[in-house]
KEDRENMI-190573 format. One record per residue (C-alpha): residue number from 1; residue in three letters; x, y, z. Coordinates in steps of 0.1 Angstrom, whole numbers, plus 5000, padded with zeros to 4 digits. Layout:
BEGIN
   num   residuo   east   north     up
   NUM       ALA      X       Y      Z
...
END
This chain:
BEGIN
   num   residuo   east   north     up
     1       UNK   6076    1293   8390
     2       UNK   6079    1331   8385
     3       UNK   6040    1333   8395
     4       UNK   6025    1341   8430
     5       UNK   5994    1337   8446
     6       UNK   5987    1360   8472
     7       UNK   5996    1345   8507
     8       UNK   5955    1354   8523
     9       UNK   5945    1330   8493
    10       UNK   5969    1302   8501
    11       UNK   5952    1305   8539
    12       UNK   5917    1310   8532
    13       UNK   5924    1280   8511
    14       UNK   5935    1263   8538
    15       UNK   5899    1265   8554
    16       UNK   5879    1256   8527
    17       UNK   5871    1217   8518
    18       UNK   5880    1198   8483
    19       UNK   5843    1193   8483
    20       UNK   5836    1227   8486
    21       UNK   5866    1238   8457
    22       UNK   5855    1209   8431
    23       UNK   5818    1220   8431
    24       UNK   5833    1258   8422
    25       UNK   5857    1248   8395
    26       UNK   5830    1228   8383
    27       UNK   5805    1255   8378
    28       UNK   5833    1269   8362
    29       UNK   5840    1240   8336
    30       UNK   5863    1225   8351
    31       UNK   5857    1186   8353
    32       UNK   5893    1165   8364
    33       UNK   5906    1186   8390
    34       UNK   5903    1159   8422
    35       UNK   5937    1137   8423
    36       UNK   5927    1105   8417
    37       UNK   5944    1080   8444
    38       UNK   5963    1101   8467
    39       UNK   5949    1100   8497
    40       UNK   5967    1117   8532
    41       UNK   5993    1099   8552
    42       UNK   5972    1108   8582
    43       UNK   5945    1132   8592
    44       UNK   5937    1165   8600
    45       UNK   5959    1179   8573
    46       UNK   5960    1205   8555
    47       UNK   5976    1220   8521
    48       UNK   5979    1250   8503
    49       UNK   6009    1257   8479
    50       UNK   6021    1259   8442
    51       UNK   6031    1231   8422
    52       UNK   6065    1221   8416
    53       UNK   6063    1193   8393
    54       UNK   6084    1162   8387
    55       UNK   6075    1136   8359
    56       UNK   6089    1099   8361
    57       UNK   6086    1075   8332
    58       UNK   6092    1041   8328
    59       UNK   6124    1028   8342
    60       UNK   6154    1012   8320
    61       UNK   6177    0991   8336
    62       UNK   6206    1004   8314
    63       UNK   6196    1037   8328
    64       UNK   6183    1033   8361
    65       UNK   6210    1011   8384
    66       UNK   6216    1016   8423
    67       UNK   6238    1043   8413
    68       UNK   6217    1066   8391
    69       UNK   6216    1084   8427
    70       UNK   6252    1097   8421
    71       UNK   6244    1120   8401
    72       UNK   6242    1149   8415
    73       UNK   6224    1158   8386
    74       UNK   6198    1133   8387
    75       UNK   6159    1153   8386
    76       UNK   6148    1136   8420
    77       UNK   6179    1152   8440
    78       UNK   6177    1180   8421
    79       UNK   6138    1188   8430
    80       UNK   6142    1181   8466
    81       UNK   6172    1208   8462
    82       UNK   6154    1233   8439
    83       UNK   6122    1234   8451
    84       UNK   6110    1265   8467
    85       UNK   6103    1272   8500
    86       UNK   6064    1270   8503
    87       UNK   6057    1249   8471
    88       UNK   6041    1215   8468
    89       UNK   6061    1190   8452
    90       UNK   6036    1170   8429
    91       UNK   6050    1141   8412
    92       UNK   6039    1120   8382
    93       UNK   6040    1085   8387
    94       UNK   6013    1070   8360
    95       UNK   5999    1057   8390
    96       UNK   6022    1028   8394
    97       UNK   6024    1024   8435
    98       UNK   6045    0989   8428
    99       UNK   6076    1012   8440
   100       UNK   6075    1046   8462
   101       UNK   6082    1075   8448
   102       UNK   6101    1090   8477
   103       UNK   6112    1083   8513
   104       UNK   6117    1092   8548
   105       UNK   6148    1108   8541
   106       UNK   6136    1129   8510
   107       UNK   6109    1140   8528
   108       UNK   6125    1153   8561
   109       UNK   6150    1172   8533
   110       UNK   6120    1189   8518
   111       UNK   6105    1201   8557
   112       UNK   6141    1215   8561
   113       UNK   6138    1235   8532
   114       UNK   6100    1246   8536
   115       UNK   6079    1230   8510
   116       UNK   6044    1230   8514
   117       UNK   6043    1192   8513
   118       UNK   6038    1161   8488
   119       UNK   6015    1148   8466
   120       UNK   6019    1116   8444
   121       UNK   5998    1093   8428
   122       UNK   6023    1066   8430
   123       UNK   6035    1052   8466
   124       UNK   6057    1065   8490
   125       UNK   6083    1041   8512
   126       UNK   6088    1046   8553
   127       UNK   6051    1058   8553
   128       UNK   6047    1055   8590
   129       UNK   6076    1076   8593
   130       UNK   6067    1100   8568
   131       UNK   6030    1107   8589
   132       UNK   6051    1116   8618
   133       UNK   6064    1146   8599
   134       UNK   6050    1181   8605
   135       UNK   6052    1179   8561
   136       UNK   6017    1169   8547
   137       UNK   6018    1144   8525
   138       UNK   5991    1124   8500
   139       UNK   5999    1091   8481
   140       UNK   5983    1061   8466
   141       UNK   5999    1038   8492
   142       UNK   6029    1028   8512
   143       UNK   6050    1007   8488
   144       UNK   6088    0997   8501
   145       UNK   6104    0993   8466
   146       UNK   6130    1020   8453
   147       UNK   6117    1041   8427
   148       UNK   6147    1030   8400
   149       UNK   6131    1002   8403
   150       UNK   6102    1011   8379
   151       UNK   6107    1051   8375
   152       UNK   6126    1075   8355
   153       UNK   6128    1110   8369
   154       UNK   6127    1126   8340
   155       UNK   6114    1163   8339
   156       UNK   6115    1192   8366
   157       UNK   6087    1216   8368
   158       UNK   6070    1209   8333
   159       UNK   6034    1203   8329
   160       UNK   6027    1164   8337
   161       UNK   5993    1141   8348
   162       UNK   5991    1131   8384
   163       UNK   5960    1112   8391
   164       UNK   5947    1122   8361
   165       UNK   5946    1159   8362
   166       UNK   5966    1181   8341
   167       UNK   5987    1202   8365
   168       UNK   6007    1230   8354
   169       UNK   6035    1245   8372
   170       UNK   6026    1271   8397
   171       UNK   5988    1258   8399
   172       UNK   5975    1259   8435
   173       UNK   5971    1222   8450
   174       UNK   5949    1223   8486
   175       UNK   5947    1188   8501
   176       UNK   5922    1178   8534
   177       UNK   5913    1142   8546
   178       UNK   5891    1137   8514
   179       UNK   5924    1141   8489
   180       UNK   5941    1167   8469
   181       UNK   5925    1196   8445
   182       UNK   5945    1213   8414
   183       UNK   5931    1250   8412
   184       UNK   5943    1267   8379
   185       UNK   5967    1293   8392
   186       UNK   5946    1319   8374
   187       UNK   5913    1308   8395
   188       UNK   5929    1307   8428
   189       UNK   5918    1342   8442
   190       UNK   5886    1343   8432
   191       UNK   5873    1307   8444
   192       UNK   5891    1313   8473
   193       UNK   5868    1341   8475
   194       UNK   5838    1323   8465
   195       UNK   5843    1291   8489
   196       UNK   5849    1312   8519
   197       UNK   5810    1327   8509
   198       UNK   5798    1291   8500
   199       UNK   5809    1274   8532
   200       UNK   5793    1301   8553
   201       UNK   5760    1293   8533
   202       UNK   5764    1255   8538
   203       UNK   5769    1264   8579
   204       UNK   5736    1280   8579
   205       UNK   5719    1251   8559
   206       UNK   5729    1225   8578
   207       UNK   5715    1243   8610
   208       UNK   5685    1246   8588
   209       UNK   5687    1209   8581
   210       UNK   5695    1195   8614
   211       UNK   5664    1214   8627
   212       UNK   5642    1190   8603
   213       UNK   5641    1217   8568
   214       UNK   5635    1203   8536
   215       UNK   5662    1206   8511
   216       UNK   5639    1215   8482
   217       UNK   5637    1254   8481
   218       UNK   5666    1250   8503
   219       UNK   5696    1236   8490
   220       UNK   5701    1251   8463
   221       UNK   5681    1280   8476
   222       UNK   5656    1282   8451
   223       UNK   5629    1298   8477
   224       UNK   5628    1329   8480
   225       UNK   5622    1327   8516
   226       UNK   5654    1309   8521
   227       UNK   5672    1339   8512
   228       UNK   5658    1360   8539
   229       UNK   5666    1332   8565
   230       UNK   5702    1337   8558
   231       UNK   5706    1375   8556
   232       UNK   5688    1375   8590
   233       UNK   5710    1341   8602
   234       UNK   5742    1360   8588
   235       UNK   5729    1393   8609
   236       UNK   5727    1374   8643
   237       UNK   5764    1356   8638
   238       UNK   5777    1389   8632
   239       UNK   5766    1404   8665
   240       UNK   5781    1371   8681
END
């Protein structure tokens, strides 16, 4: 990854919802961007990082025997080694969470060296353990079974599918309790930018809302009145 988001995108991203970052890469055309399956270890996390990408494929058992993990050389060691401090390792598993696609041990490597944390639509083993972990993490389950067992790591930080979603090295993955989001790296500033604005909007119509407002001429603020409501809300939070 020889690309860089600035690090104030990467935190305002870190306060902005899935919700809220799927809606804007929708108005932008952007359809399959929500992981499908991984859901967070436990909650109250948060993630903000670049992708670093490892693809499995089916396993062979000429191939793929208790030893495979030898090699130094083999692409699992090899990403938890290589990946950069502050990246998200994202790992293709076609969704198979019959077998985990990391551990306890892998993980604590990857805290040591910094990543951002883990994202994989197939399972990860020593789950319990792995929530304990100051790492965020988001699978498709806990599943015991070694991933020779039905994986082939295969390539390191090409584009692969996880969930789904086409994710490209270097692309900016934000996870929260409702799942994971792949930003296009080229997008991240600006709908940083733009969810920051579009949360603060949201804050003033739920106030409006919980007050008894109608939505219509509301949400979307199609009134023209509405508009007025939240420069002059927006004014009165400013002197706060």
């Amino acid at each position: 990854m020889n690309q860089a988001v600035d690090s104030r995108t990467l935190e305002l991203l870190k306060t902005v919802s899935t919700s809220t970052l799927t809606t804007l890469l929708y108005k932008r055309g952007f359809r399959n961007v929500f992981i499908q399956g991984a859901r967070p270890l436990k909650t109250g996390q948060r993630l903000a990082g670049p992708a670093y990408t490892l693809r499995y494929i089916p396993s062979r058992e000429d191939l793929d025997g208790v030893d495979a993990f030898r090699d130094p050389r083999h692409p699992q060691r090899v990403a938890i080694e290589e990946i950069p401090p502050g990246a998200v390792l994202v790992m293709d598993c076609r969704g198979d969470t019959s077998v985990a696609s990391a551990g306890s041990i892998l993980s604590t490597r990857l805290q040591v060296r910094g990543a951002a944390g883990i994202v994989t639509d197939g399972g990860l083993r020593d789950a319990s353990a792995i929530a304990r972990l100051e790492i965020p993490a988001w699978c498709s389950g806990p599943s015991a079974p070694t991933n020779l067992i039905r994986h082939h790591a295969l390539d390191l930080n090409a584009p692969i599918g996880c969930g789904g979603v086409p994710v490209y090295p270097g692309d900016i993955m934000v996870g929260d309790d409702d799942g994971v989001v792949c930003i296009p790296f080229h997008l991240a500033d600006e709908v940083a930018r733009d969810a920051v604005e579009m949360e603060r909007f949201e804050d003033f119509v739920l106030e409006e809302v919980a007050r008894g407002a109608t939505i219509i001429g509301l949400y979307p603020p199609t009134a023209p009145e509405t508009r007025t409501r939240y420069e002059a809300w927006l004014a009165s939070h400013a002197a706060d």
